[in-house]
N, C-alpha and C positions, 0 to 999 in steps of 0.2 A: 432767710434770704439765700442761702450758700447752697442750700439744698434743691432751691429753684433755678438757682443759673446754669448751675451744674450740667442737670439735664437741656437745658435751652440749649449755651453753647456747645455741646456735642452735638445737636439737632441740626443747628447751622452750620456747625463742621461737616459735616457727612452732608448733608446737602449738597452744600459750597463743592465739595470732590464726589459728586454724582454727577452737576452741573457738568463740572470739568471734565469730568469723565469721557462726559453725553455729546459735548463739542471738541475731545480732543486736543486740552490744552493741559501740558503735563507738567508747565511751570505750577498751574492753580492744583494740581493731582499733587505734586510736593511739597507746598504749601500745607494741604491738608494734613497730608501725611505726616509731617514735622509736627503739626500742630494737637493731631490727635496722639504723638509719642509723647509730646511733652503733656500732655492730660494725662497719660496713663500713668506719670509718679501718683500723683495724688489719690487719683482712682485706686491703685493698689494698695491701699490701705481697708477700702472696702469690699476688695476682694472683687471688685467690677471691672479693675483694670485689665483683665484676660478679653474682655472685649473689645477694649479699643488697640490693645496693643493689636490684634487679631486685624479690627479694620483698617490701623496704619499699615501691618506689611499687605494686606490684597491693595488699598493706596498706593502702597511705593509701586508696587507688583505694576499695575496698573500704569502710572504712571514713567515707567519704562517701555510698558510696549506702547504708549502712545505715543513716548517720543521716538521710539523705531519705528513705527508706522509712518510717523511725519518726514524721518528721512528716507524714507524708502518709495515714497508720494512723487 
């Protein structure tokens, strides 16, 4: 079962902060990105965690110049 969620909710993470990405909302861009940090303990145990830790920081990344875009709008 743990094996299958795993991969699902990371699916829906990275979704969810594409979504927000795509509209510009950098509250949901941080969101992700917290959410994909706190995935990557676990993940590091199987050595997969270089991946998510990699798509929280372009997230946070992300998620900064949206909110500079928005105040500069």
């Amino acid at each position: 079962m743990l094996s299958m969620a795993m991969p699902s909710i990371l699916l829906v993470t990275g979704v969810l902060g594409i979504a927000g990405a795509a509209r510009s909302r950098p509250t949901t861009i941080f969101l992700v990105s917290a959410a994909l940090l706190f995935l990557t303990i676990p993940l590091m145990l199987g050595r997969f965690g270089v991946v998510t830790l990699i798509s929280s920081i372009c997230f946070c990344i992300s998620g900064f110049l949206a909110k500079r875009a928005s105040l500069i709008a």
